[in-house]
C-alpha positions in Angstrom: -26.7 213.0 47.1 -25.2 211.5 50.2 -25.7 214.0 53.0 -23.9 212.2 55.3 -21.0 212.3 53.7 -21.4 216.1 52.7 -21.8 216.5 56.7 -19.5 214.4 58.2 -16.7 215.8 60.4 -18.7 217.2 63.6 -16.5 219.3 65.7 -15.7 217.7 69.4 -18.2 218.9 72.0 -16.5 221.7 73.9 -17.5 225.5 75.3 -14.6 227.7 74.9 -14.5 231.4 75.3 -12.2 233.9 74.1 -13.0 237.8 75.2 -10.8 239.9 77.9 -12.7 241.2 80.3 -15.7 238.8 79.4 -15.9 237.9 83.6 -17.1 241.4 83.8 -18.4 242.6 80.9 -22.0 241.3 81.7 -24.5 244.0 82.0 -25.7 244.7 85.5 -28.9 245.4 85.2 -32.6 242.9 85.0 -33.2 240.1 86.8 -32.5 237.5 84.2 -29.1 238.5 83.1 -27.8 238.1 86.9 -29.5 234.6 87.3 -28.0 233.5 84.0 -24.7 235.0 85.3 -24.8 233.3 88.6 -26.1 229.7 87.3 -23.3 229.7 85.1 -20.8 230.5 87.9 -22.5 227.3 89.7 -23.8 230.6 92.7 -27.2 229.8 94.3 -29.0 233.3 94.4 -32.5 234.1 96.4 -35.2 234.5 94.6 -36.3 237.2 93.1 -38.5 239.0 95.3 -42.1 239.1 94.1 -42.6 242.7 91.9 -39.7 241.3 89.6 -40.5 239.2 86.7 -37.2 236.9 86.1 -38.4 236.0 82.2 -38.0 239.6 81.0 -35.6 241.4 83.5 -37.7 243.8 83.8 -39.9 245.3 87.0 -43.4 244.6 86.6 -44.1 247.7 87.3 -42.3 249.2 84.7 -42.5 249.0 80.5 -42.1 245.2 79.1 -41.0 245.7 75.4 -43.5 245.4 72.9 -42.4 243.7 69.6 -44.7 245.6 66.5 -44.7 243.7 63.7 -44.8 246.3 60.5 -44.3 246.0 56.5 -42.6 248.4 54.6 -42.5 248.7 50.6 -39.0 249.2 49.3 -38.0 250.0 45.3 -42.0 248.0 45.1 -41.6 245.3 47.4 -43.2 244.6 50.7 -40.7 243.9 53.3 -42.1 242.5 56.5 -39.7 243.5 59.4 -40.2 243.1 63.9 -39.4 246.3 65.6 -38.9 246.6 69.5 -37.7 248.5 72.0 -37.3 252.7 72.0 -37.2 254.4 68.7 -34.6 256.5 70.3 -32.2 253.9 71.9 -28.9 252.6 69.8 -30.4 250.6 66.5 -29.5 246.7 66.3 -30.3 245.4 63.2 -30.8 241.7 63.2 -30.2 239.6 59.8 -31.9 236.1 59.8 -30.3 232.8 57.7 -31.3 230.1 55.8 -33.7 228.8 55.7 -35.7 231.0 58.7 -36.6 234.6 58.8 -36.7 237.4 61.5 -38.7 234.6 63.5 -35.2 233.1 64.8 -34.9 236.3 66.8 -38.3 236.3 68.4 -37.0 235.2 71.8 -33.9 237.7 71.4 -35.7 241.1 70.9 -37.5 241.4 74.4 -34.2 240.9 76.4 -32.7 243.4 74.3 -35.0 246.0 74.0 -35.2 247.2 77.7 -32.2 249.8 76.0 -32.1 249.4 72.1 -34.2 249.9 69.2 -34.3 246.5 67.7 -34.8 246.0 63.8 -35.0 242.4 62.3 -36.5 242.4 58.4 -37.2 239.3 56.6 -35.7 239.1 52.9 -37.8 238.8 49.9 -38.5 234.8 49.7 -38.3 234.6 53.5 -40.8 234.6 56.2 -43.6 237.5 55.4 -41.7 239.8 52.9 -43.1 239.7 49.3 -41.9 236.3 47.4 -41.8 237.1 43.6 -41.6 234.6 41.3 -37.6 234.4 40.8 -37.8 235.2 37.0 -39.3 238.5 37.7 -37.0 239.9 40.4 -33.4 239.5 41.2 -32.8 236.9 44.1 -29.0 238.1 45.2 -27.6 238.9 48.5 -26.1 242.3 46.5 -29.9 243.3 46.0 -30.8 242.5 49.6 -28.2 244.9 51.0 -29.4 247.3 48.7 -33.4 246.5 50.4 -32.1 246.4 53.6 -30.4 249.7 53.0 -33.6 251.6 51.6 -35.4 249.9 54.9 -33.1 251.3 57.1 -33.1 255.0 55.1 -36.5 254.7 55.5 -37.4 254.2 59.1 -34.5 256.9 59.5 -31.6 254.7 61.0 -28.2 256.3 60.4 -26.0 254.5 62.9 -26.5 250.9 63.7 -24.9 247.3 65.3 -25.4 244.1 63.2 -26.1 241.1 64.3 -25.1 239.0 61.3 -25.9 235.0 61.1 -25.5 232.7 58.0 -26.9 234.7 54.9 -27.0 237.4 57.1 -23.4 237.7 57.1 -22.6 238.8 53.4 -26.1 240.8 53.5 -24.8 243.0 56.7 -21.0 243.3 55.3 -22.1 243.8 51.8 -24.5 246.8 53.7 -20.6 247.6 55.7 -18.6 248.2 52.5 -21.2 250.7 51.7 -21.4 252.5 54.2 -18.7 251.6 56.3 -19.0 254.5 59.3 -22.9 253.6 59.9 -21.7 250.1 61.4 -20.9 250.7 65.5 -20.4 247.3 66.3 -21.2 243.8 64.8 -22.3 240.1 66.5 -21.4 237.7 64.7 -23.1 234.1 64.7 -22.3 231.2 62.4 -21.8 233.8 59.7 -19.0 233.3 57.3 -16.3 235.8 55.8 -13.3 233.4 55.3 -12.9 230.6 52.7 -11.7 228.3 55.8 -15.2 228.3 56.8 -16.4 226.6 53.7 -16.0 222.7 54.2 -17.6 219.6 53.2 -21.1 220.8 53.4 -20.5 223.4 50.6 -19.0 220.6 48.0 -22.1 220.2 46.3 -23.3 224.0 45.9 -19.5 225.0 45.1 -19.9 222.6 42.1 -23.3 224.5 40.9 -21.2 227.5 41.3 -18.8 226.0 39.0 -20.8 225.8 36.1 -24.4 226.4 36.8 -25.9 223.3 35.6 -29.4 222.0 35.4 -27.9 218.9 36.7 -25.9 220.5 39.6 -29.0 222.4 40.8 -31.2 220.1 41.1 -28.9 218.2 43.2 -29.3 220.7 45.9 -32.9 220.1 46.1 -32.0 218.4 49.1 -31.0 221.3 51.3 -34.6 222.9 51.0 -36.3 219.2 52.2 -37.9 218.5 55.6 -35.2 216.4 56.7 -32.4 219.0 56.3 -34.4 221.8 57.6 -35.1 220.0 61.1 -31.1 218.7 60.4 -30.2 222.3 60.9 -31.9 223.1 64.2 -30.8 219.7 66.1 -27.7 218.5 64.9 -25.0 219.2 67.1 -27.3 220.3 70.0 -26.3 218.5 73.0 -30.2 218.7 74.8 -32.6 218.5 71.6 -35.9 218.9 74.0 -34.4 222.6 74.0 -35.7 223.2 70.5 -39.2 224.2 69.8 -40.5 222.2 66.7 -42.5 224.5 65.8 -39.2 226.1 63.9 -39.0 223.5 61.6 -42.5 223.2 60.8 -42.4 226.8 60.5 -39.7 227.5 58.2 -40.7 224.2 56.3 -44.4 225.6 55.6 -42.8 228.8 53.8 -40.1 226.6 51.9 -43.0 224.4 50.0 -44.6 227.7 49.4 -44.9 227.2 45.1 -42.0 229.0 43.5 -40.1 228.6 46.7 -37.8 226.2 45.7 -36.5 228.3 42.9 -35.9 231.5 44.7 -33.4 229.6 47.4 -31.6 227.7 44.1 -31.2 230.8 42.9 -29.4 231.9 46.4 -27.4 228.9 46.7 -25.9 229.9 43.2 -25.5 233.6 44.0 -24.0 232.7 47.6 -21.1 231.8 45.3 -20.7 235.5 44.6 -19.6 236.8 48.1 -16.2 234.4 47.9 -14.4 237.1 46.4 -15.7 240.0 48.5 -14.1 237.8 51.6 -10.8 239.9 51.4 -12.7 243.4 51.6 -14.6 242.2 53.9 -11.6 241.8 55.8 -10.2 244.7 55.1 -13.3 246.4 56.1 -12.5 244.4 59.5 -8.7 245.4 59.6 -8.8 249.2 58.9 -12.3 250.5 60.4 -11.6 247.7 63.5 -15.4 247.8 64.2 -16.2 246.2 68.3 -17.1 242.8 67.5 -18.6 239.9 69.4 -18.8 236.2 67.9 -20.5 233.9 69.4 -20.6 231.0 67.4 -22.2 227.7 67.7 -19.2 225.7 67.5 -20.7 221.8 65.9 -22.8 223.2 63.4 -21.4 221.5 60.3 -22.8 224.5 58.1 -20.7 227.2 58.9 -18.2 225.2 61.1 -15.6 226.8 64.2 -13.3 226.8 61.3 -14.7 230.3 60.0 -15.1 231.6 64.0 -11.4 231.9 64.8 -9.8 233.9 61.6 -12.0 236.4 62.6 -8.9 237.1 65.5 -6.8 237.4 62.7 -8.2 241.0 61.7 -9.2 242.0 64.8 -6.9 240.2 67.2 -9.4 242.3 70.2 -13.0 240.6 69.1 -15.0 238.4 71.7 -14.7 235.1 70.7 -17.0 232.2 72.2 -17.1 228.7 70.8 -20.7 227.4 72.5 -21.5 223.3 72.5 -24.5 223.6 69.7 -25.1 223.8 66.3 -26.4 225.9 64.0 -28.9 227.6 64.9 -27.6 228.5 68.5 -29.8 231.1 69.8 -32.9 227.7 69.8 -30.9 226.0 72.7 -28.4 228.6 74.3 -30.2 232.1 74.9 -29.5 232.0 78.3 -25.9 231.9 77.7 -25.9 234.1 74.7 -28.7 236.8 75.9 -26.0 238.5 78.3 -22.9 238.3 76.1 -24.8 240.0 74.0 -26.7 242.8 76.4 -23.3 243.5 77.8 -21.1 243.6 75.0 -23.4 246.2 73.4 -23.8 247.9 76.9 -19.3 248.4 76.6 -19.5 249.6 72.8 -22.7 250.7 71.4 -25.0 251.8 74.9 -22.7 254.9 75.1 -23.0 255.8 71.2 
C-alpha cells in the first residue's frame, strides 16, 4: 500500500477563524489565558507579578487542579478514565482518537479544571482500559457509547459538554442520539459527521468495508505501524520540535500490545458503520441546535477541513476555526486552543 498516494492532497497552510463575537468571547480570568490572548494580538504585557503562576492560571496561593486517575468496571470491563477539577462544576467529557487514549488530553484538563468537572475515559483496546481478546468481546463504536454511557450513569453525570475528536466523534454522537437533552454543548476537533470529510486517506479502509476481506484487512496493517503513528502527530505541523515524542512511543507501545492489532482491524471495519448515522447525526445538529465549537486542525490529511465547514450548514451559528496543524492539534497549538475553549464553555455551559 502506497501511503503517499492514500495521503496526498495537504491542505494550504492557513489560520482561519470563523465565530461572532470570538474577539471577546475569551474568558477573563487566569493568567495564562490573558498572555495567550495578548501574544496573539502581537500586545507586550508586564509580567506577571510573583504570587501568580502563568503555566496554570491559577494563584499560587489558591487550589491547582489535581488530575486522579481512577478505573471503573462497566457491564465487566475495566474502564480506565482521568478525572479533574470540582465534582460539582459543569461535566466535560473528553473522547480520545485513534490511535491514543485519554493521554492526548493530559495537557488540556488542568487549564480547564479551575471551573469544570473534567472526564476523559479510555475505550476498551486503548490506553489502560481492559483489552479483551477481539473474539470474546465486541470491538464497535455502538458498544463504546453504550460503556461510556454506563460510565457516565455511574459516576452520576446527567448533563454534560463533549469534546469529540476522531473516533471520538461517532462515540459522543452515537451517546447524543440517545440521550439527546444530556448534551449542553459540543467541541469539536478533527471529528467527522459528513461523507465530505472522508477523502483519499479512507480509500483503502472504505474497500475493507466493502466486502470484508482477509485480503483487504490485512492491507491496513499499515495504519497501526510506527511510521503512521509518528505520521499522524507531525504531518502537517508547521514547528515539529512542538511535539513531544514521547506520544508516539507512547501510543506505539500499547499498539504492539499482542492482540492489539486485531481489536483496531476490527474498528477500521466497524468505523464503516457510522456512514449512515451521518444524516441523524445531523439532524440531531439541526433540530436540538446544541452550542458548538470546532476547532479543527485544518492539514491533517485524516479528517481533512473538508468535514470542518458542513458543520455551518446545520448550525449556521457554531464557532468555526481552521488552525495551521494536523491531526492531532492540541500537541502543537494549546495555547491557541486552551482559551477558545475555556471561553466558549464560560458563554454556554459555565451558566448551566
Amino acid at each position: 500500500m502506497d501511503m503517499s498516494t492514500a495521503l496526498a492532497n495537504t491542505p494550504s497552510n492557513q489560520e482561519t477563524g470563523r465565530a461572532a463575537g470570538v474577539a471577546d468571547g475569551l474568558p477573563r480570568r487566569g493568567v495564562l489565558f490573558g498572555a495567550v490572548a495578548a501574544a496573539a494580538a502581537g500586545v507586550i504585557t508586564p509580567r506577571p507579578a510573583a504570587a501568580q503562576s502563568p503555566w496554570t492560571g491559577h494563584s499560587l496561593g489558591g487550589a491547582v487542579p489535581v488530575t486522579h486517575y481512577r478505573t471503573a468496571v462497566i457491564d465487566g470491563v475495566e474502564i480506565f478514565y482521568r478525572e479533574a477539577g470540582p465534582p460539582n462544576g459543569p461535566t466535560i467529557v473528553l473522547l480520545h482518537g485513534f490511535p491514543t487514549s485519554s493521554h492526548m488530553f493530559r495537557n488540556l484538563m488542568p487549564l480547564l479544571a479551575d471551573d469544570y468537572h473534567v472526564i476523559a475515559p479510555d475505550y476498551p483496546g486503548f490506553g489502560l482500559s481492559a483489552a479483551p481478546d477481539h473474539t470474546q468481546f465486541s470491538y464497535t463504536f455502538g458498544h463504546y457509547a453504550d460503556l461510556m454511557d454506563g460510565l457516565l450513569q455511574k459516576l452520576g453525570v446527567q448533563r454534560y459538554a463533549m469534546y469529540v475528536m476522531d473516533y471520538g466523534a461517532p462515540v459522543g454522537y452515537r451517546l447524543a442520539l440517545k440521550y439527546p437533552e444530556r448534551v449542553s454543548a459540543l467541541i469539536v476537533q478533527n471529528g467527522n459527521a459528513y461523507e465530505e470529510g472522508l477523502k483519499a486517506f479512507w480509500d483503502p479502509i472504505k474497500a475493507y468495508w466493502a466486502d470484508g476481506s482477509t485480503a483487504h484487512r490485512d492491507a491496513l496493517s499499515f495504519l497501526v505501524a510506527p511510521a503512521t503513528t509518528k505520521f499522524q502527530y507531525t504531518d502537517g505541523v508547521e514547528d515539529i520540535s512542538r511535539i513531544d515524542p514521547d506520544n508516539w512511543l507512547h501510543d506505539q507501545a500499547l499498539l504492539d500490545r499482542p492482540g492489539n492489532k486485531d481489536i483496531q482491524l476490527d474498528l477500521f471495519h466497524d468505523y464503516g458503520s457510522n456512514v449512515p448515522l451521518y444524516p441523524k447525526f445531523q439532524a440531531f445538529f439541526r433540530e436540538l441546535k446544541p452550542p458548538m465549537l470546532i476547532v479543527w486542525g485544518r492539514n491533517d490529511k485524516i479528517f481533512p477541513a473538508d468535514g470542518a465547514t458542513p458543520y455551518l450548514r446545520d448550525l449556521p451559528h457554531a464557532e468555526l476555526h481552521l488552525l495551521d496543524t494536523g491531526h492531532f492539534a492540541l500537541e502543537d497549538k494549546l495555547d491557541v486552543m486552551a482559551p477558545l475553549i475555556h471561553g466558549f464553555l464560560d458563554r454556554n455551559v459555565a451558566t448551566l
